[in-house]
C-alpha positions in Angstrom: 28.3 191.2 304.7 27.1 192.2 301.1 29.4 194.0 298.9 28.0 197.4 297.5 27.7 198.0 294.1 30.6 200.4 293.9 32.7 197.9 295.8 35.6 195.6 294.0 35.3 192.1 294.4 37.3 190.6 297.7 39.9 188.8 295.3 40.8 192.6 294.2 40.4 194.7 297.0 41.1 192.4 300.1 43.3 189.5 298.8 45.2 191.8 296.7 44.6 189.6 293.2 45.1 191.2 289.5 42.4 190.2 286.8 44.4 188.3 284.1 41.6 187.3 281.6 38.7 185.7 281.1 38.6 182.4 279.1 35.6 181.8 277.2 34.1 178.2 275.9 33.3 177.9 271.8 32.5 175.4 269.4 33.8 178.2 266.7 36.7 178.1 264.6 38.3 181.5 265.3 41.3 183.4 263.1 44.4 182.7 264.3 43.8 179.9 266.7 47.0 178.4 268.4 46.5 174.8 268.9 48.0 173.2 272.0 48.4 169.3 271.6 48.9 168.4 275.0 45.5 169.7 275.9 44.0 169.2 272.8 42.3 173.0 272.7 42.6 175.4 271.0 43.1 179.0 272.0 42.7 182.8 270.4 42.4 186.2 271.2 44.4 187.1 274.6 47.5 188.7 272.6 44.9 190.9 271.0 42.3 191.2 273.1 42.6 194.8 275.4 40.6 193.2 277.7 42.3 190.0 278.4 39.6 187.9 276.3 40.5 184.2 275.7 38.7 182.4 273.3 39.1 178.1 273.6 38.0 175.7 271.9 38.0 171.9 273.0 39.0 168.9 270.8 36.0 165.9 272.2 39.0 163.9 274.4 40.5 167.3 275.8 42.0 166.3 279.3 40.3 169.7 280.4 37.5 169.7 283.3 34.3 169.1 281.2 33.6 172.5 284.1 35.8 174.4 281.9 35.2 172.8 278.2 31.2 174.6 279.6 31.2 177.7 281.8 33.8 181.0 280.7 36.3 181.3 283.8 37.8 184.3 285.0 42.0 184.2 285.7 43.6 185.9 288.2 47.4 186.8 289.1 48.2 185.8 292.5 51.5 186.4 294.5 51.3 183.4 297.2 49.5 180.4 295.8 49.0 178.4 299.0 47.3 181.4 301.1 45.5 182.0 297.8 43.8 178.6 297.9 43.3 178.3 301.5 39.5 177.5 302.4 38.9 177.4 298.4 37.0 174.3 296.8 40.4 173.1 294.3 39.3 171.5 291.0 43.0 171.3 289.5 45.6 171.2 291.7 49.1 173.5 291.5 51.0 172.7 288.2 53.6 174.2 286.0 51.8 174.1 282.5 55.3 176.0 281.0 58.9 177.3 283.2 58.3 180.2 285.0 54.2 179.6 286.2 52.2 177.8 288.6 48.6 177.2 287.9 45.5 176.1 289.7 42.2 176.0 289.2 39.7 176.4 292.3 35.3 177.0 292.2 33.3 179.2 293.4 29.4 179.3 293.4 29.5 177.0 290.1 32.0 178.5 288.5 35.9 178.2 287.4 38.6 180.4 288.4 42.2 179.8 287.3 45.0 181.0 289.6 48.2 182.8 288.0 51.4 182.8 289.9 54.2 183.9 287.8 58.0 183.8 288.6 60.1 187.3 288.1 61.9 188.0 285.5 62.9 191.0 283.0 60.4 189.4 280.4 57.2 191.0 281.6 57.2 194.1 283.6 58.9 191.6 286.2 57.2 188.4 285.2 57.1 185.7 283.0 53.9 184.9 280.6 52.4 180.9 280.8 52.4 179.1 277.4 48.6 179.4 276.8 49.2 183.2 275.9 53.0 183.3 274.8 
């Protein structure tokens, strides 16, 4: 079945997942760019951004899915991570880029999507923030 125009997507209205941000590919230099060695990017914009816009920029020998160096991906905060990737198509399997959060990247139709789950704590409204936007 088709969803309706007026209809949230089934990650939000069925699966019960909470947009994050959106991470966006650029060969720009941006203003206050945080450089992140071990993944040789760059990253700008989601402590400012009000709607969760992530700017990232790739050093040529990034460890990073050439997928994601390419096409903007959308995040999401997810509560269970193994019922959250059940039938998905997984490009990067569970990690822990930073204490406190698991990541994972699955596709869908082309594109990436990058999997939150955070751990609780007082730090942020009940959760912890992952090191690409501390």
């Amino acid at each position: 079945m088709r969803r309706r125009d007026d209809e949230l997507p089934a990650a939000i209205h069925n699966w019960g997942w909470c947009y994050h941000h959106t991470g966006i590919p650029t060969e720009e230099h941006k203003e206050g760019e945080k450089y992140l060695p071990e993944l040789k990017m760059h990253v700008c914009g989601f402590s400012e951004s009000p709607y969760g816009i992530e700017w990232m920029r790739f050093e040529p020998d990034s460890p990073i899915s050439r997928l994601v160096r390419n096409v903007p991906h959308v995040a999401f905060e997810i509560d269970d991570k193994e019922r959250a990737l059940q039938g998905k198509q997984i490009m990067t399997p569970p990690c822990s880029p930073s204490p406190g959060v698991r990541v994972a990247m699955i596709v869908d139709n082309g594109c990436p999507i990058e999997l939150l789950q955070f751990e609780c704590d007082q730090n942020r409204n009940g959760m912890l923030g992952d090191t690409m936007h501390a």
